[in-house]
Gaussian input, Z-matrix of N, CA and C with variables (Angstrom, degrees):
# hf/3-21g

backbone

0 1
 N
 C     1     B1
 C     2     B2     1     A1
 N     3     B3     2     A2     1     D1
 C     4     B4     3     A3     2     D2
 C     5     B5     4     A4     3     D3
 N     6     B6     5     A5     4     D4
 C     7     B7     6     A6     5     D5
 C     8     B8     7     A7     6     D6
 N     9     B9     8     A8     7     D7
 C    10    B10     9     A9     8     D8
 C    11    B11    10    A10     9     D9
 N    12    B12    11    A11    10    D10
 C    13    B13    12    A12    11    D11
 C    14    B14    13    A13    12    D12
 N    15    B15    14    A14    13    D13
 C    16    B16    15    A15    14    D14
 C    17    B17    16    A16    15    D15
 N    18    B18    17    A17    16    D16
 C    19    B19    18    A18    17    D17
 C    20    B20    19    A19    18    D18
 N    21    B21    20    A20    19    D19
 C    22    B22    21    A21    20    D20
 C    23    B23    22    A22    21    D21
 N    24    B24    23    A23    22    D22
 C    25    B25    24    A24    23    D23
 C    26    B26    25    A25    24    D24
 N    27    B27    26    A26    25    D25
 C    28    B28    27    A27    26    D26
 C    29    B29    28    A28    27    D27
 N    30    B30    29    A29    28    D28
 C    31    B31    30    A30    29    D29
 C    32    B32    31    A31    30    D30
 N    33    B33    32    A32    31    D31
 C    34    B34    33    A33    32    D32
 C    35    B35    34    A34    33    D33
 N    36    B36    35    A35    34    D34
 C    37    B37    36    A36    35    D35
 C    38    B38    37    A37    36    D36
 N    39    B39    38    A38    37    D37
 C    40    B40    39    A39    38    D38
 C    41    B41    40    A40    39    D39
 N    42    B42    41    A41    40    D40
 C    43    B43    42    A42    41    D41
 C    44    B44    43    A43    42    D42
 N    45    B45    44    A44    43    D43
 C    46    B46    45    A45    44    D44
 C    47    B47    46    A46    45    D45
 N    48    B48    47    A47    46    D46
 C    49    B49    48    A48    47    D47
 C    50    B50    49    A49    48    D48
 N    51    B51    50    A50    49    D49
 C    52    B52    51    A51    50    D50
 C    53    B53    52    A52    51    D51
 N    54    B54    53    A53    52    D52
 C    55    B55    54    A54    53    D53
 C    56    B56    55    A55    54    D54
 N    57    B57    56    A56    55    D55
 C    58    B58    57    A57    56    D56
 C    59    B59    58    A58    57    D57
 N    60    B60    59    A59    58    D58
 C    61    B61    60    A60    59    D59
 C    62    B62    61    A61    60    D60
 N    63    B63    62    A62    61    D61
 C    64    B64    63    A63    62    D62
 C    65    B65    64    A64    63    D63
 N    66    B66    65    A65    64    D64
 C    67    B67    66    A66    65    D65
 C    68    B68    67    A67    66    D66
 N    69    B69    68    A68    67    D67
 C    70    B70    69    A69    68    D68
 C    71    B71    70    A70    69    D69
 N    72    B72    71    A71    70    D70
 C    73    B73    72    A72    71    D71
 C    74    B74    73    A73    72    D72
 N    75    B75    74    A74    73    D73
 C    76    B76    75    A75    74    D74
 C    77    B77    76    A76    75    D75
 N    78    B78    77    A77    76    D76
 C    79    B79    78    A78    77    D77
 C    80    B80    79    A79    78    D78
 N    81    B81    80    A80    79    D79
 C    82    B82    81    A81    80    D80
 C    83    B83    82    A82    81    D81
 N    84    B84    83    A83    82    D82
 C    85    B85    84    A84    83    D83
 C    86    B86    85    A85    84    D84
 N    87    B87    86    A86    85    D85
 C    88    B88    87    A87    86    D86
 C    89    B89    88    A88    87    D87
 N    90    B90    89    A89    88    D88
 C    91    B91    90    A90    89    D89
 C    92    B92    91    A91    90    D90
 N    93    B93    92    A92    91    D91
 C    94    B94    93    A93    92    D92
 C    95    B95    94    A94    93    D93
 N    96    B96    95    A95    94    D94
 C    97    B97    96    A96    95    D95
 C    98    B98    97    A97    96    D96
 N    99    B99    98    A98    97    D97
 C   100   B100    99    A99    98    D98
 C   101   B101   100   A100    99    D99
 N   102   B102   101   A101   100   D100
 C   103   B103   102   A102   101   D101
 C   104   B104   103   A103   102   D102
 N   105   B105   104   A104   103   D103
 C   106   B106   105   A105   104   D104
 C   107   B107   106   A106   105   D105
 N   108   B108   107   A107   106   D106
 C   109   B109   108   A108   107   D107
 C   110   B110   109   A109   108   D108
 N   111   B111   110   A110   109   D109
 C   112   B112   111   A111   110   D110
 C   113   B113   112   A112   111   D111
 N   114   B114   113   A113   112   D112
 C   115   B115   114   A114   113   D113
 C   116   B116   115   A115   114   D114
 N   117   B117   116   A116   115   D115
 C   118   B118   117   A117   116   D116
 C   119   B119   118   A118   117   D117
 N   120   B120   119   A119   118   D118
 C   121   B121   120   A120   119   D119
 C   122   B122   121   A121   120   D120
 N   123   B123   122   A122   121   D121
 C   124   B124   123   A123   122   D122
 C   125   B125   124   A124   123   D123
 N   126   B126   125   A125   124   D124
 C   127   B127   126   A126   125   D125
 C   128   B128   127   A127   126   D126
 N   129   B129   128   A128   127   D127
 C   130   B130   129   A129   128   D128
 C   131   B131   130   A130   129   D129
 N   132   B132   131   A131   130   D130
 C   133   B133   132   A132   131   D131
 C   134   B134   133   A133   132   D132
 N   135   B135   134   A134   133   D133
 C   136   B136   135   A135   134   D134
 C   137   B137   136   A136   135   D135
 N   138   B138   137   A137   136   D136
 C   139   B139   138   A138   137   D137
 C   140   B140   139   A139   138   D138
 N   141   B141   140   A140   139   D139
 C   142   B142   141   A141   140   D140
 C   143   B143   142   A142   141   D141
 N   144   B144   143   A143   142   D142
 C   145   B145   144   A144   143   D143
 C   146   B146   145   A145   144   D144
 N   147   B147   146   A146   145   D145
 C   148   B148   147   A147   146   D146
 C   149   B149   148   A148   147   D147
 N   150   B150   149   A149   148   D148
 C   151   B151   150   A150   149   D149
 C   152   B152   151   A151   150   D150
 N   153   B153   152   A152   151   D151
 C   154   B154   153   A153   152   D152
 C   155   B155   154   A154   153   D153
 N   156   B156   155   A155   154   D154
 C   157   B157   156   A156   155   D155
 C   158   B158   157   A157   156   D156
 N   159   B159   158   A158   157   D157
 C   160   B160   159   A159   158   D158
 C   161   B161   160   A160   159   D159
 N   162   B162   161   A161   160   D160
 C   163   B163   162   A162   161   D161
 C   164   B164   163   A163   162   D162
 N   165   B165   164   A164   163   D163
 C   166   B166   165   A165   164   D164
 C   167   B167   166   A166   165   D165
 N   168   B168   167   A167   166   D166
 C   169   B169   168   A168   167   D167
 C   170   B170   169   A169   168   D168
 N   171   B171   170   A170   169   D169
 C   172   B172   171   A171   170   D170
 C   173   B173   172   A172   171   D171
 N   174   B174   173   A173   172   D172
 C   175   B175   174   A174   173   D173
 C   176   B176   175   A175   174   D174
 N   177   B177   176   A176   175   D175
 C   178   B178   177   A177   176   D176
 C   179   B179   178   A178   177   D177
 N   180   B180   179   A179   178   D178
 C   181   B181   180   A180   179   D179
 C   182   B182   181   A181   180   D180
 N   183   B183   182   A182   181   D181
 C   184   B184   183   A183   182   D182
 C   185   B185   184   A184   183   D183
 N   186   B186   185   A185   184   D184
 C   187   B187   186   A186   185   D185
 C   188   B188   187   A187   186   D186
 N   189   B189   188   A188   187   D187
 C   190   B190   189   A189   188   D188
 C   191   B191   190   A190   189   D189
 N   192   B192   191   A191   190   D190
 C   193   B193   192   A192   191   D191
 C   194   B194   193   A193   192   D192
 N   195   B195   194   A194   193   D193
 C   196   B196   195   A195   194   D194
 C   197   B197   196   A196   195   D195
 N   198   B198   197   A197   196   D196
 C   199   B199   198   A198   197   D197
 C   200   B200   199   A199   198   D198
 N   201   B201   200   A200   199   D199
 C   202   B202   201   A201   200   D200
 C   203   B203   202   A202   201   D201

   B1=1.4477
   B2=1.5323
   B3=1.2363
   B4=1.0732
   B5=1.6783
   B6=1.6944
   B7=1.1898
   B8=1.5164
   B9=1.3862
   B10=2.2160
   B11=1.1836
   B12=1.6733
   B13=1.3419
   B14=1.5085
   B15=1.3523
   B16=1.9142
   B17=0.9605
   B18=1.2468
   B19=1.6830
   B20=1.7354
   B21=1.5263
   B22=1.5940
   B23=1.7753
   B24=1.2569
   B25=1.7812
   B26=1.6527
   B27=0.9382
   B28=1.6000
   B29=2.0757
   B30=1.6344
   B31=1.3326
   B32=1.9980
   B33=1.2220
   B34=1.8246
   B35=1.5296
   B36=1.5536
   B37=1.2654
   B38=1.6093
   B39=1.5630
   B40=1.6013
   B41=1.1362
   B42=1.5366
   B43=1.2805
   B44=1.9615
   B45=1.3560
   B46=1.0990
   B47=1.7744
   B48=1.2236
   B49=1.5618
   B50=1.6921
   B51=1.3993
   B52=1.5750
   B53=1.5049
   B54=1.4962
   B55=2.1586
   B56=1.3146
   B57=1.6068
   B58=1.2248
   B59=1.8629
   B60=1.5371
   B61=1.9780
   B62=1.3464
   B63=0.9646
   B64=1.5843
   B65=1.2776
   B66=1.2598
   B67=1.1371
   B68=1.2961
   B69=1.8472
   B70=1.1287
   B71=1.7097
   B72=1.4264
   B73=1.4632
   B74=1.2920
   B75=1.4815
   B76=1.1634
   B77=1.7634
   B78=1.3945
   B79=1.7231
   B80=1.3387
   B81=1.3577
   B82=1.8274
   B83=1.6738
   B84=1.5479
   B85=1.6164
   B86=1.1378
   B87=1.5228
   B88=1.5903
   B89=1.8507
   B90=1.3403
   B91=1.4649
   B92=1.2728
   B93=1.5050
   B94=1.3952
   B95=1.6743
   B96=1.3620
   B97=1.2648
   B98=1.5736
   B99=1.1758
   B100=1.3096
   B101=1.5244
   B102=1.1800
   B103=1.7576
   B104=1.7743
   B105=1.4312
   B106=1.7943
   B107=1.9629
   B108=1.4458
   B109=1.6837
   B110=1.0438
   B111=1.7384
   B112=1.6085
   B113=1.2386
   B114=1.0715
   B115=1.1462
   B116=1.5485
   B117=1.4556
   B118=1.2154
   B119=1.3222
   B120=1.8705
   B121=1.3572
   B122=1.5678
   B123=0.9327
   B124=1.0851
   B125=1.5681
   B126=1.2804
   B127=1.6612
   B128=1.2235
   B129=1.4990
   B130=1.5859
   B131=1.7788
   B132=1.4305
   B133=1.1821
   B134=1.7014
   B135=1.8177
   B136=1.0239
   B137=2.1699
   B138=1.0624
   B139=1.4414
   B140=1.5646
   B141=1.0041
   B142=2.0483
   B143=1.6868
   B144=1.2237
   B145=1.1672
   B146=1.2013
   B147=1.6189
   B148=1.5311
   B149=1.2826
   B150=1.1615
   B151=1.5686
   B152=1.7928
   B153=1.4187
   B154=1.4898
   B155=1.9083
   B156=1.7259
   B157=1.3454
   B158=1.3049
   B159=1.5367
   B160=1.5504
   B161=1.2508
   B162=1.2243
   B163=1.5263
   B164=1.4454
   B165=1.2506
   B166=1.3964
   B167=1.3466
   B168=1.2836
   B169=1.3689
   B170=1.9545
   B171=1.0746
   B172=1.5800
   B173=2.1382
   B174=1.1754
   B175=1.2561
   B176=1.9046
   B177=1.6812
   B178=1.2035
   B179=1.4183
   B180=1.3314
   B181=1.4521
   B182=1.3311
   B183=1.5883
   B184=1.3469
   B185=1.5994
   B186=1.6667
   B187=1.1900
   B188=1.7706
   B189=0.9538
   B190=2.0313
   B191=1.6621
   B192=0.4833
   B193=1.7182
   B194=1.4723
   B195=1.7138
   B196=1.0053
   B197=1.3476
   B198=1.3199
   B199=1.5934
   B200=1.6273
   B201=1.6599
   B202=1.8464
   B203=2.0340
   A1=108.34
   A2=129.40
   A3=123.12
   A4=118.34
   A5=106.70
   A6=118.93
   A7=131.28
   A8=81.36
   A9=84.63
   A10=99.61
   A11=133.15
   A12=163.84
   A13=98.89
   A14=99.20
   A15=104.06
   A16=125.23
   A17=123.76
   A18=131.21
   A19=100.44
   A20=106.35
   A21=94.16
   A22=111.23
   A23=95.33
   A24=88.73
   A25=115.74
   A26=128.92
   A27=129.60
   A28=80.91
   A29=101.28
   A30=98.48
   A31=100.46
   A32=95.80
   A33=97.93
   A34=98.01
   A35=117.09
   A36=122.67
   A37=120.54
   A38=103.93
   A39=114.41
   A40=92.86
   A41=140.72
   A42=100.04
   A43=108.59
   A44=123.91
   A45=163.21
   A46=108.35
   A47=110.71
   A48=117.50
   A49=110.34
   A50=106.26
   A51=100.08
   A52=106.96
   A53=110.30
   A54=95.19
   A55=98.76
   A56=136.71
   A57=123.85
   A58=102.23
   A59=98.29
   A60=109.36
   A61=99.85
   A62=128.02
   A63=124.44
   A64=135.09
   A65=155.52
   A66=163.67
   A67=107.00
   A68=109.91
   A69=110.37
   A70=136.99
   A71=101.32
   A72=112.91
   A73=107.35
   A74=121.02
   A75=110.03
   A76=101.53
   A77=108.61
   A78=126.12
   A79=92.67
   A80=110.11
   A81=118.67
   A82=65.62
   A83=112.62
   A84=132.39
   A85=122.55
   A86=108.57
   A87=96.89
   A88=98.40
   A89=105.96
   A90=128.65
   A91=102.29
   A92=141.34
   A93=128.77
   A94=93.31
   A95=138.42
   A96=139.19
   A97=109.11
   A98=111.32
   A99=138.22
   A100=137.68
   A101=117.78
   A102=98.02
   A103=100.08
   A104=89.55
   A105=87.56
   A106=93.54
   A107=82.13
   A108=86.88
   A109=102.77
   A110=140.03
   A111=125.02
   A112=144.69
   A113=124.49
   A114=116.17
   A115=132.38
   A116=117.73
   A117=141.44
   A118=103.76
   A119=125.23
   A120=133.27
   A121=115.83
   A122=154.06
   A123=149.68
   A124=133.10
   A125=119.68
   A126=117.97
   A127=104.64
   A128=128.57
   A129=118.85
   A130=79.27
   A131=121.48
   A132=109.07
   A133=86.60
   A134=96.10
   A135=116.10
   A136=91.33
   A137=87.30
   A138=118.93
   A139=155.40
   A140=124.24
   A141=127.90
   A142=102.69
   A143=112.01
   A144=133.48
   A145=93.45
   A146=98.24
   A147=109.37
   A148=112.37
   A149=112.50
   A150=114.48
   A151=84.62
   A152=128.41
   A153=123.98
   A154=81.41
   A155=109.50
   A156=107.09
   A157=114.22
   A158=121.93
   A159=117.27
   A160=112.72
   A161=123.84
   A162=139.50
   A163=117.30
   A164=141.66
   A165=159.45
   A166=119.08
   A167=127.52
   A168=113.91
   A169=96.69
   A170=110.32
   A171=115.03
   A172=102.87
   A173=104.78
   A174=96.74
   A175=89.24
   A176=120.77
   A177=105.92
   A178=118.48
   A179=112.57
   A180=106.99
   A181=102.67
   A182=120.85
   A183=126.18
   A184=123.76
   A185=108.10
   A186=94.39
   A187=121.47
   A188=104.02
   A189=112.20
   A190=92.82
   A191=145.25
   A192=171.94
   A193=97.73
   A194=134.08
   A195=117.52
   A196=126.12
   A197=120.03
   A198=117.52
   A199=100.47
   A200=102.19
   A201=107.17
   A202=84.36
   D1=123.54
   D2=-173.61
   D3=-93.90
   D4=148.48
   D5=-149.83
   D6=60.34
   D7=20.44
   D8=-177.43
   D9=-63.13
   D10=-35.22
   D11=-151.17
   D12=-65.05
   D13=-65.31
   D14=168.62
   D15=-84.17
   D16=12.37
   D17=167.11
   D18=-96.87
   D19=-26.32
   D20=-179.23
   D21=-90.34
   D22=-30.69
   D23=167.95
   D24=-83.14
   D25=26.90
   D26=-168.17
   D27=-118.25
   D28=-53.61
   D29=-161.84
   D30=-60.37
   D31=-36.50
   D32=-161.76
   D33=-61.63
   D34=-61.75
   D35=149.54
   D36=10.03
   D37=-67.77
   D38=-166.41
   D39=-95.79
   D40=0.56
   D41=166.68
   D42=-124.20
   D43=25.36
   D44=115.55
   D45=-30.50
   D46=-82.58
   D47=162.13
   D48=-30.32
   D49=-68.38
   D50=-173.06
   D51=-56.57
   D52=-60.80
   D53=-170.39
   D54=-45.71
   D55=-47.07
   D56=-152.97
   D57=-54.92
   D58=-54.93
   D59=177.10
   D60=-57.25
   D61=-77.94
   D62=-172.67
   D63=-96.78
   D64=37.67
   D65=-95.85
   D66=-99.39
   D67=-46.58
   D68=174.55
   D69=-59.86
   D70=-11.74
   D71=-166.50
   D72=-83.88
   D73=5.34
   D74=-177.38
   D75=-107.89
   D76=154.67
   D77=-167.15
   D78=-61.55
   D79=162.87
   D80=-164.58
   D81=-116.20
   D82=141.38
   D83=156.05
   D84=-91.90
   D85=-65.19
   D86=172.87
   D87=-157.42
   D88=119.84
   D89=170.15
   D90=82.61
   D91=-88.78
   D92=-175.60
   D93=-140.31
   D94=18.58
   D95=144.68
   D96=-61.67
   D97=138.43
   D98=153.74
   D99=-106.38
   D100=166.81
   D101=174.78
   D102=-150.65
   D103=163.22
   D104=169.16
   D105=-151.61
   D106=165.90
   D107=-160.49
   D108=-105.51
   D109=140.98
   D110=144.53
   D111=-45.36
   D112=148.10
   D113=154.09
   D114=-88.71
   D115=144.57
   D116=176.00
   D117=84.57
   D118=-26.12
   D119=178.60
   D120=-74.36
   D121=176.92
   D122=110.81
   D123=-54.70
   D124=34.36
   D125=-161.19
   D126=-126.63
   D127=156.89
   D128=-151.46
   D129=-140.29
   D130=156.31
   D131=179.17
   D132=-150.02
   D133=138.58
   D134=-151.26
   D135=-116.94
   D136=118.57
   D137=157.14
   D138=-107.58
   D139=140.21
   D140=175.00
   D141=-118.30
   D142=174.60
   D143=-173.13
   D144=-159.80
   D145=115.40
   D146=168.11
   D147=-132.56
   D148=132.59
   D149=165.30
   D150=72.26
   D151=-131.88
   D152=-159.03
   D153=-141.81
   D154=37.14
   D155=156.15
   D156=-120.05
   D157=144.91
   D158=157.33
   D159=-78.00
   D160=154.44
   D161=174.57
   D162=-128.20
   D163=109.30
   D164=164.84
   D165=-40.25
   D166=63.37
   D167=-143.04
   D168=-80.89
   D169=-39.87
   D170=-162.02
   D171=-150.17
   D172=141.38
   D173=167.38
   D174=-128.48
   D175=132.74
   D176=156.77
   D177=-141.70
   D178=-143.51
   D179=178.69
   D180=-116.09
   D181=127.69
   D182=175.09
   D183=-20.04
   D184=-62.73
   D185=-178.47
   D186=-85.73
   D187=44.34
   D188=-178.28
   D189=-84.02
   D190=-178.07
   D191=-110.56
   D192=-160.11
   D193=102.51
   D194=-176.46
   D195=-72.84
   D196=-4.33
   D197=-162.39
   D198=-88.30
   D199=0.37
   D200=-166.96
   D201=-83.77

């Protein structure tokens, strides 16, 4: 399908935007990782906050195997 490609970086994008604005609003997973989900994608993107930086820890696809 064409441009699905920029519909999926527009979505990661916006939700990139939100941790950056709100970081805290997203559910703590496990120890001081967090995550926030896309929209329209299935992909969950996994984050820390350290010090007064965000860190990108993982972007994947919902149904992957979380321990990968």
């Amino acid at each position: 399908m064409p441009g699905l490609g920029l519909d999926f970086l527009a979505a990661t994008d916006a939700a990139i935007r939100t941790i950056q604005n709100h970081p805290l609003q997203h559910p703590l997973i496990y120890k001081n990782v967090r995550r926030a989900l896309t929209r329209r994608f299935p992909y969950q993107i996994f984050f820390v906050i350290a010090d007064d930086v965000i860190v990108v820890v993982a972007v994947s696809h919902s149904a992957r195997d979380p321990q990968h």
